[in-house]
C-alpha positions as CSV (number, residue, x, y, z in Angstrom):
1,X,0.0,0.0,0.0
2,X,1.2,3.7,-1.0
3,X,1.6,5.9,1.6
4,X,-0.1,9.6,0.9
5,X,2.6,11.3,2.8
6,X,5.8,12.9,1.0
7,X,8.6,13.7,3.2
8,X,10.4,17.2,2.1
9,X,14.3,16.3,1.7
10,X,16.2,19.9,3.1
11,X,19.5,21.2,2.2
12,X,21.5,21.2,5.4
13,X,24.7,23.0,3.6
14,X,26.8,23.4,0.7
15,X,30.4,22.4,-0.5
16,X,33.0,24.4,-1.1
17,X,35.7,22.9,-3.4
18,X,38.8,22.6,-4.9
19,X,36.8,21.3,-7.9
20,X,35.2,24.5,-9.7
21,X,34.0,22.5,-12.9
22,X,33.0,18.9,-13.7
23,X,35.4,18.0,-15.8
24,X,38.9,16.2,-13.7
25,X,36.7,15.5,-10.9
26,X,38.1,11.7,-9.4
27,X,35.5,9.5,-10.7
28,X,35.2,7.8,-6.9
29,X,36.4,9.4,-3.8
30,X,40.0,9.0,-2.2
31,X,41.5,8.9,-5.5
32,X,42.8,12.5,-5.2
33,X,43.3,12.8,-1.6
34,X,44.9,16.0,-1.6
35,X,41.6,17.2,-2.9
36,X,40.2,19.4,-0.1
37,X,36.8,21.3,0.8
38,X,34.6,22.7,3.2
39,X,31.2,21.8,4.5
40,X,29.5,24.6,5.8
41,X,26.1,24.2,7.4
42,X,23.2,26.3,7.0
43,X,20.7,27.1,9.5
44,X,18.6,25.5,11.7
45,X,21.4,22.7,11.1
46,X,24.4,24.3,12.4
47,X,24.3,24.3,15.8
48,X,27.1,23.0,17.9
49,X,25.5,20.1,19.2
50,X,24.4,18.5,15.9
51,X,27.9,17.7,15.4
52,X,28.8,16.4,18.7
53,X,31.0,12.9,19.0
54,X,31.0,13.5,15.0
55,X,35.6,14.7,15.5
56,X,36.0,10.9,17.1
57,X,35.4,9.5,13.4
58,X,38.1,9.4,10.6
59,X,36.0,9.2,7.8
60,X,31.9,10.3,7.1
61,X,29.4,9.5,4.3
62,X,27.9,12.2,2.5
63,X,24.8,12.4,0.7
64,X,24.2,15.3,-1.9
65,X,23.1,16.0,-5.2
66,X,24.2,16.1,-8.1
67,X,22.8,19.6,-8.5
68,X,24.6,20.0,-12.1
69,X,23.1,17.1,-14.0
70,X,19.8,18.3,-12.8
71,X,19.4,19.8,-16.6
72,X,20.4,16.7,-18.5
73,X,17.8,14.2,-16.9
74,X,18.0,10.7,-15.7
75,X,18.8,7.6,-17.9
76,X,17.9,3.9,-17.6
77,X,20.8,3.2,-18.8
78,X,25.1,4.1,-19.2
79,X,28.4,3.6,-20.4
80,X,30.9,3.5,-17.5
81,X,34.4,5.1,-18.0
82,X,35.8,2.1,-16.5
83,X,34.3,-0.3,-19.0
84,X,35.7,2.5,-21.5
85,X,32.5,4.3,-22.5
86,X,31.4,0.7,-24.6
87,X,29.0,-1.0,-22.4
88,X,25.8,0.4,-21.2
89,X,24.9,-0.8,-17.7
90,X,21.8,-0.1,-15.9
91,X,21.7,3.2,-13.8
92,X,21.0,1.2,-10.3
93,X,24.2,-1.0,-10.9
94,X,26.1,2.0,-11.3
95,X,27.3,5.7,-10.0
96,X,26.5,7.4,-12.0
97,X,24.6,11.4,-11.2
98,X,22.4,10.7,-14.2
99,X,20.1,9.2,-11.8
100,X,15.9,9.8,-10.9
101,X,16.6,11.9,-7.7
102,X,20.1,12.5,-8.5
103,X,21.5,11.9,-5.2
104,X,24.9,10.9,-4.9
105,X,27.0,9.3,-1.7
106,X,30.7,9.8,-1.3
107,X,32.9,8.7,1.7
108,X,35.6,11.4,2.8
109,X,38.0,12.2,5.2
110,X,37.0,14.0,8.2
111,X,40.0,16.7,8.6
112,X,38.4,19.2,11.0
113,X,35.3,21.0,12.5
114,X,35.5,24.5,12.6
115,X,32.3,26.1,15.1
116,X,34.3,29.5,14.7
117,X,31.3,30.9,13.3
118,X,28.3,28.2,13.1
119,X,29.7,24.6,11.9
120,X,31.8,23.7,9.2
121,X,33.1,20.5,8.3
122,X,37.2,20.3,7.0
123,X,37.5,17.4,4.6
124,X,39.6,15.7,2.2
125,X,39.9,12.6,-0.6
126,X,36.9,14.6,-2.1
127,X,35.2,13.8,-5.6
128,X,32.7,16.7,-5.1
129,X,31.5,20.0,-7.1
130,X,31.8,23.8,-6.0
131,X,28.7,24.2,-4.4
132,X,27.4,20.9,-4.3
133,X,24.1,20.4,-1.9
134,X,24.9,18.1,0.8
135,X,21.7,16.4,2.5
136,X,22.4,14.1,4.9
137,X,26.2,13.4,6.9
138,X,26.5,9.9,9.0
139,X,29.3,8.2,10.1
140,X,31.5,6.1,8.3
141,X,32.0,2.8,10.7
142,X,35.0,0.5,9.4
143,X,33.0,-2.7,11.3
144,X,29.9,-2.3,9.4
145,X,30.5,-0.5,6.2
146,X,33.5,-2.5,5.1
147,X,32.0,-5.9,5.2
148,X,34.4,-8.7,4.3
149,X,34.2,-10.5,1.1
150,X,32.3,-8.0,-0.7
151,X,32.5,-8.1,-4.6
152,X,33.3,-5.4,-6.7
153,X,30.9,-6.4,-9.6
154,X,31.8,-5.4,-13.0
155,X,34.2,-2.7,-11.7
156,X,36.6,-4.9,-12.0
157,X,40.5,-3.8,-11.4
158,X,41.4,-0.4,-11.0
159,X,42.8,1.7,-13.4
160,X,46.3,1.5,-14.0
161,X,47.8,5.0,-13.4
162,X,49.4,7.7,-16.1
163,X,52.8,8.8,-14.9
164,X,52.6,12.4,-14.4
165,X,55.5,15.3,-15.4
166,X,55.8,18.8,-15.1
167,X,57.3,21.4,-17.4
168,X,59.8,23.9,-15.9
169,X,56.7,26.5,-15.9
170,X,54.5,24.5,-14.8
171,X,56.4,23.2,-11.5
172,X,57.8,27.0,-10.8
173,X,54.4,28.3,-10.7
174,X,53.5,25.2,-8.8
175,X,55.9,26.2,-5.7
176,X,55.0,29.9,-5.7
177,X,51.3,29.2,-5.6
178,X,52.0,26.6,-2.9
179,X,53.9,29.2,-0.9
180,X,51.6,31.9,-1.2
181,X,48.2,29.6,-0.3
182,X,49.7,26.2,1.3
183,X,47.0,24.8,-1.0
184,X,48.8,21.4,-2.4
185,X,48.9,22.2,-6.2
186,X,51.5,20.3,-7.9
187,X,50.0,16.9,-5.3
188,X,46.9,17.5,-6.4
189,X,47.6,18.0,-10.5
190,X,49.4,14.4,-9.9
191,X,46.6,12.6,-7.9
192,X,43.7,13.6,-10.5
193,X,45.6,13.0,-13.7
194,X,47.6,9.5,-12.4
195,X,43.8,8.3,-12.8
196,X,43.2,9.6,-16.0
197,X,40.1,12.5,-16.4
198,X,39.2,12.1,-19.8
199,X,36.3,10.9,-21.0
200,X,36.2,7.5,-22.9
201,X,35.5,9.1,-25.9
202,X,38.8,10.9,-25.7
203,X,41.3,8.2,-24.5
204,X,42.4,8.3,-28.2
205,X,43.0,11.8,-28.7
206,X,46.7,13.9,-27.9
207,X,45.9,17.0,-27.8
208,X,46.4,19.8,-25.0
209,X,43.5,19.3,-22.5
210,X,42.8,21.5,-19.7
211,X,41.0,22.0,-16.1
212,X,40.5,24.1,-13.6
213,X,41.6,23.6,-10.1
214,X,41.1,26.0,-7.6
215,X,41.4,29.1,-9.7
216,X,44.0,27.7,-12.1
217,X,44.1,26.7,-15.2
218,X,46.1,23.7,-15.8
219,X,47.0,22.7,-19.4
220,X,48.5,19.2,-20.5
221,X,49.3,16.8,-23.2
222,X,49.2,13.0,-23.7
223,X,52.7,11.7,-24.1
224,X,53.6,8.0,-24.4
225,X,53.5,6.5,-21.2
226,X,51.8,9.4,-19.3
227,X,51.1,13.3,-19.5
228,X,53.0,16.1,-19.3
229,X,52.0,19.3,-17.4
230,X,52.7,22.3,-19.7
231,X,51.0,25.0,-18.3
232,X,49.6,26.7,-15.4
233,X,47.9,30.3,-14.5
234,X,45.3,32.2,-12.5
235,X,41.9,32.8,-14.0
């Protein structure tokens, strides 16, 4: 029997991150785990006490949506980078944000809480969009949520990882924005191309490709064997 009743699903803060555009976002979390944001809670859900016991965890699952496919609409059905773009799959057996309510889970690494001015949460190993929604926060427990002998389905093997250089410009500018912001650039630049961005439609192409990190632009080319960081600047 359907139930009448409809329960209204709040916003209970937003992300800020070091991810300003979709493109070089780490497909899963923990893949780049220099890549760091802030939670900050909105009211009537940042008071002190909501987040109480919460600093005696390592690790936290976060619900959100994916607030940026919201346009495109949800699919049945889709081709997984990791099967290389050439095998659909059915939406439920995969992650994908082209979903019906477009709600998306990550687990991330607890860094922080900040309740210098209401409640904000310091994290890190993030796969998550400047001002992403966040919904729901719970605690990751390593007895429960890591049960043994569970199968990885079709994901299969991870990919193997692109070995990463850096031009002369690219690694100066590197260091001075390090030293100026103690953001880790040139770590980060490593951890999200080692797993390879691209789409599956452009695994075959060598041309420059570029993303946007914090608020620089990072430019690099395919090369046998890996990439190589040409470029970086400010926006």
């Amino acid at each position: 029997m359907e139930s009448s009743q409809t329960t209204k699903i709040e916003v209970i803060g937003h992300i800020s991150s070091c991810f300003t555009e979709k493109f070089a976002i780490p497909r899963q979390p923990g893949l780049a785990p220099s890549a760091c944001a802030r939670l900050k809670l909105a009211e009537p859900f940042n008071r002190p006490e909501m987040v109480r016991g919460l600093e005696t965890f390592s690790h936290i699952w976060l619900l959100f949506m994916f607030h940026d496919a919201v346009e495109e609409g949800w699919k049945a059905t889709v081709r997984p980078p990791r099967l290389g773009g050439r095998v659909r799959k059915g939406i439920w057996a995969t992650r994908s944000p082209h979903r019906p309510n477009f709600i998306g889970l990550s687990v991330v690494k607890l860094e922080d809480t900040d309740l210098s001015d209401g409640v904000e949460l310091l994290l890190s190993g993030v796969d998550l969009l400047d001002g992403t929604p966040v919904i729901d926060i719970k605690p990751y427990l390593p007895d429960s949520d890591c049960p043994a002998g569970a199968a990885g389905g079709w994901s299969g093997e991870a990919f193997a990882a692109l070995e990463v250089r850096f031009s002369p410009q690219a690694r100066e500018f590197c260091s001075a924005y390090e030293r100026n912001t103690g953001s880790p650039l040139a770590t980060l630049i490593s951890e999200v191309l080692r797993a390879d961005p691209r789409p599956a439609s452009q695994r075959s192409r060598r041309e420059e490709f570029g993303m946007l990190l914090y608020d620089v632009n990072v430019r690099w080319r395919m090369e046998e064997g890996g990439c190589v960081v040409q470029s970086c600047e400010r926006t």
